[in-house]
matplotlib code that plots the C-alpha trace (Angstrom):
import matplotlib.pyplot as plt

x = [-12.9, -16.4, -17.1, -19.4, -18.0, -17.5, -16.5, -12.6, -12.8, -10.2, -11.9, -10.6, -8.9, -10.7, -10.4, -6.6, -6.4, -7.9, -5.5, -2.6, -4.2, -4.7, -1.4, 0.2, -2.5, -2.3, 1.5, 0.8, -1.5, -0.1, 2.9, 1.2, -0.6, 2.3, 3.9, 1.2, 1.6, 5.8, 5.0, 2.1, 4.5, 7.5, 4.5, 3.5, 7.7, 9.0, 5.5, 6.5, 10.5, 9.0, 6.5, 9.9, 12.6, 9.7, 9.4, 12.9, 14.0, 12.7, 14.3, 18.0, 17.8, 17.8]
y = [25.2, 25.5, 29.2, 30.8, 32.6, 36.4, 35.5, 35.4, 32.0, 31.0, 29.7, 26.0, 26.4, 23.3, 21.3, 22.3, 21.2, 18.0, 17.4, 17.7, 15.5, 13.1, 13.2, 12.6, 10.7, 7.6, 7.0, 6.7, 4.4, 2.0, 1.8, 0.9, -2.0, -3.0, -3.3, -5.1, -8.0, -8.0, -8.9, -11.3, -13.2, -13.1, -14.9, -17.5, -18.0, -18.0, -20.7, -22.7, -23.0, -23.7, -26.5, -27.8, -28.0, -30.0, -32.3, -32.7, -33.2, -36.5, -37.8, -35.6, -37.2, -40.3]
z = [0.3, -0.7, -0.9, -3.4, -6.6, -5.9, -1.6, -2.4, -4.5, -6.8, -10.0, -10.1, -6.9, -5.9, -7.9, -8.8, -4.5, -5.2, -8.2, -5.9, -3.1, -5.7, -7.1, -3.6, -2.2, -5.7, -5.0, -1.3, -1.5, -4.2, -2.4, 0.7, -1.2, -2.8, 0.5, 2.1, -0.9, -0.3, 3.3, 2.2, 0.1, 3.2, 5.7, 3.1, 1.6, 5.6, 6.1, 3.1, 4.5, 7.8, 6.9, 4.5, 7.2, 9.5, 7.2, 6.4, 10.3, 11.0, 7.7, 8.9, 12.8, 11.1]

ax = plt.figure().add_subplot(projection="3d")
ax.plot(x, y, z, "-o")
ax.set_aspect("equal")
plt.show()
């Protein structure tokens, strides 16, 4: 969208379009991220009740 003032240009028009990208683009990404730590924190929870039940099965069997 980089055209020269007078060629049909929109005064702000670029920046109003980067704005908008912006403002869909932020909410995107921060629930991707947020997301990404939920199924962090699943691995390391369903790891932790893993590494707890092998423990716990030698101490069960007997």
């Amino acid at each position: 969208m980089d055209r020269p003032a007078g060629q049909g240009a929109i005064p702000g028009a670029d920046m109003a379009a980067d704005a908008t990208a912006d403002w869909i683009r932020r909410p995107a990404v921060a629930f991707a991220c947020a997301a990404a730590r939920v199924r962090r924190m699943v691995r390391v929870a369903d790891r932790h009740v893993f590494e707890q039940a092998a423990q716990a099965a030698p101490r069960i069997a007997a």
